[in-house]
C-alpha positions in Angstrom: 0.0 0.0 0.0 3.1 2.6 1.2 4.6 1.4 -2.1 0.9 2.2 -4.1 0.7 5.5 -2.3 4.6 6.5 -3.3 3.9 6.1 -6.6 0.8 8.2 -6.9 2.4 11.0 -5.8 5.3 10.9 -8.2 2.4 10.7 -11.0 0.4 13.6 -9.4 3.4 15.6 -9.8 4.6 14.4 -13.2 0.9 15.2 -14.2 0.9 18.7 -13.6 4.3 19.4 -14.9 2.9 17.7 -18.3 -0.4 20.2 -17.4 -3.1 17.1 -17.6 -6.0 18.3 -15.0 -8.1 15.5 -15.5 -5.1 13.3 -14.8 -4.0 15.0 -12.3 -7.7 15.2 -10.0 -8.3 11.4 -11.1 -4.9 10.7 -9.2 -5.9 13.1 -6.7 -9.2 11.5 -5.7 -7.2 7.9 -6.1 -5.1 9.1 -3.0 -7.8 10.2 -0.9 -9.3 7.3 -1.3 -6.6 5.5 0.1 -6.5 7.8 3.3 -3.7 10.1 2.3 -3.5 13.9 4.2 -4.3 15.9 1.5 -1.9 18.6 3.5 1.3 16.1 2.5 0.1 15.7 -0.9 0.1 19.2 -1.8 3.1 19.2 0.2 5.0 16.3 -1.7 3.4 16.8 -4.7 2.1 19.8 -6.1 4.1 22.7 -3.8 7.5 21.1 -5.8 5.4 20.4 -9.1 4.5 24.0 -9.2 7.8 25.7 -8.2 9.7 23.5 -10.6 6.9 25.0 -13.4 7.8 29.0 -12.1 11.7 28.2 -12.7 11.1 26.4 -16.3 9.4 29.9 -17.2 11.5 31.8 -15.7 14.5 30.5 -17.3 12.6 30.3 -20.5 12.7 26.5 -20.8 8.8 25.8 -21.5 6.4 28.7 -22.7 3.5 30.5 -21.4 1.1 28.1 -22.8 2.9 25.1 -21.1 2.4 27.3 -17.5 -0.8 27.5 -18.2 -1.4 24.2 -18.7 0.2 23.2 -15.5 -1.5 25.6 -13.7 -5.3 23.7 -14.4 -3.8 20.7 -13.7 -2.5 22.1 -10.5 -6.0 23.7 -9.7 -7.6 20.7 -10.5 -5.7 18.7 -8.0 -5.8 21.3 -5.3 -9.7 21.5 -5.6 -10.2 17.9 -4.8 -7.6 18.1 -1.9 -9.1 21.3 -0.7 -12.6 20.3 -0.3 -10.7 17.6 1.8 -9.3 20.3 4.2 -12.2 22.6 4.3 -13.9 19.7 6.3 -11.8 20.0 9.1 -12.8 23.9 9.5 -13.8 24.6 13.0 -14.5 27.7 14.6 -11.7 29.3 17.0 -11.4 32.6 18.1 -9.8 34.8 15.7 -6.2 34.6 16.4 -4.9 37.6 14.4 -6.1 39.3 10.9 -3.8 38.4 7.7 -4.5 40.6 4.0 -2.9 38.1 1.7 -2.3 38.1 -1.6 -0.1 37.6 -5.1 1.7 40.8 -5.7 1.5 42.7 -9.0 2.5 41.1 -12.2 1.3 37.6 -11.2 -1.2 35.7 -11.9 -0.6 33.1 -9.8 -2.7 32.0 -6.8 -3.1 28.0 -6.0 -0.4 28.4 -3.2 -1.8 31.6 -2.1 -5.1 29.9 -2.0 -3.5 27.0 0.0 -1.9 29.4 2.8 -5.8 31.0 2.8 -7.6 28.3 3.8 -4.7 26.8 6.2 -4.9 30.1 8.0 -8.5 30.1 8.1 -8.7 26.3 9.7 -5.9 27.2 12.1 -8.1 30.7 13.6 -6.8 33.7 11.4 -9.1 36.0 9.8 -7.8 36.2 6.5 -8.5 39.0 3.9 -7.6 37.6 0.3 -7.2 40.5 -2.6 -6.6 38.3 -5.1 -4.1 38.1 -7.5 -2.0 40.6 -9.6 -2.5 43.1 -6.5 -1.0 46.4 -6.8 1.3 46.9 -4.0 -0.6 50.4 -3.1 -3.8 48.2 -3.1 -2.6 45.9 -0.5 -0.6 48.2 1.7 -4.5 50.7 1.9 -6.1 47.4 2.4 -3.8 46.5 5.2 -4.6 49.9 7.1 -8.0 50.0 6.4 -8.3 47.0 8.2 -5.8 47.1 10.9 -4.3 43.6 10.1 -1.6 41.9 11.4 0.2 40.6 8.9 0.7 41.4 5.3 1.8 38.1 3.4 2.5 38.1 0.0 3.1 35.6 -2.9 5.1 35.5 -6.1 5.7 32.7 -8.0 8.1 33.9 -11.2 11.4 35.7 -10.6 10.1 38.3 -12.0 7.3 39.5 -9.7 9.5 39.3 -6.7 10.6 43.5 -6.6 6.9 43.8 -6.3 7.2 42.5 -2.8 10.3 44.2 -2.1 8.1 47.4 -3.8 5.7 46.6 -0.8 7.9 46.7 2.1 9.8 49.8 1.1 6.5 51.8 0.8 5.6 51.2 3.9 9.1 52.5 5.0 8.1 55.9 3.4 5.3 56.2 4.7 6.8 55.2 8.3 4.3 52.5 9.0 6.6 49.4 8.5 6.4 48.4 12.3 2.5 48.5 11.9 2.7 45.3 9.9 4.6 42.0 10.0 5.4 41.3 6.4 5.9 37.2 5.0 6.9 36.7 1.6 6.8 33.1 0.1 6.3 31.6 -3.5 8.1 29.4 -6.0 10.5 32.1 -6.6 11.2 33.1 -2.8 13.8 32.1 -0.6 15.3 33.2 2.6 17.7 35.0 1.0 15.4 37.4 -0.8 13.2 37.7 2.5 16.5 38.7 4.4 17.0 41.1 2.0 14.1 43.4 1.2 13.4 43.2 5.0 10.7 40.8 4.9 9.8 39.8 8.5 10.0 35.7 7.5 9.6 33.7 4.8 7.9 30.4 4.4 8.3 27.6 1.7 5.4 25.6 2.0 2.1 26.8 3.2 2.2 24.7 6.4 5.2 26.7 7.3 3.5 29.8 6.3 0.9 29.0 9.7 3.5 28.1 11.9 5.1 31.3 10.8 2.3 33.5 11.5 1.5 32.0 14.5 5.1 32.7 16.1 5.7 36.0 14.7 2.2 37.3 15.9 3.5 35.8 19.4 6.6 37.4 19.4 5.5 41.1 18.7 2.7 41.1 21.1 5.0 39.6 23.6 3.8 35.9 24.5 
């Protein structure tokens, strides 16, 4: 069965970098059935499959129309996994408010929409702009709400200065310490967070929670 399950996943993710959706949610459903945490799948599976896809772009090794293929077959995966996790919603008391979303010039949202709904199981409120978000957008969003955290996603190289674009806005207009800022995406890495003076950085959207959760401790003291 271990052996059964292995192999599914190693097809999952060969699926969506050859962009076959229906593939991909039959495989995804197959895995469920067989009592696998959807949160590992995505995990094991689709988090690689889809940073593996934003570096082939980025480095011009498959086209726009091969992304976008990889992206349905991502989305079509996700869906079925979750529907899985959206189960196991409960209701907690609101443990801080997060605007979230994919910064200006990219499209891309199924990890953004993974992070959402893993902050809103664990007890954030989460306010979600969307995708190609204009840093000015997010950043009045943020104080019109008083949130707590700003987190923002970018898959392709070439989106990241938009979340460097973010954090240096709020320097000018001497709110930085207001918010705590995460970055995270397929083309983020510590590296980058360290320096545009993001506040953390997560790889996976399981790490994104725990991150949020100790960084919300830390600045009110706890």
């Amino acid at each position: 069965m271990t052996c059964l399950k292995e192999d599914l996943i190693r097809e999952l993710k060969k699926e969506i970098l050859e962009g076959d959706a229906e593939k991909a949610r039959g495989i995804a459903n197959k895995l469920l059935k067989r009592d696998f945490d959807p949160l590992e799948a995505i995990n094991r599976a689709v988090t690689p499959a889809a940073k593996e896809v934003g570096e082939k772009f980025g480095k011009g090794e498959i086209f726009l129309t091969d992304l976008m293929f990889s992206a349905e077959a991502m989305q079509a995966a996700n869906q079925v996994f979750l529907e899985k996790l959206s189960e196991q919603k409960r209701e907690t008391k609101k443990i801080g408010k997060v605007v979230l979303a994919t910064v200006a010039g990219d499209i891309h949202d199924i990890g953004k929409n993974i992070v959402k709904l893993l902050l809103d199981v664990n007890g954030f409120e989460v306010i979600d702009l969307g995708a190609d978000v204009p840093s000015s957008a997010i950043i009045d969003r943020a104080l019109e709400s008083n949130a707590d955290v700003i987190a923002l996603s970018a898959l392709m190289t070439t989106t990241r200065p938009s979340q460097k674009e973010v954090i240096d806005i709020l320097r000018e207009m001497n709110v930085r310490d207001k918010f705590i800022v995460m970055v995270g995406g397929g083309s983020v890495n510590e590296e980058w967070a360290e320096e545009i003076g993001a506040d953390g950085w997560a790889e996976t959207a399981e790490e994104a929670v725990k991150l949020a959760f100790k960084l919300i401790r830390e600045k009110r003291g706890e």
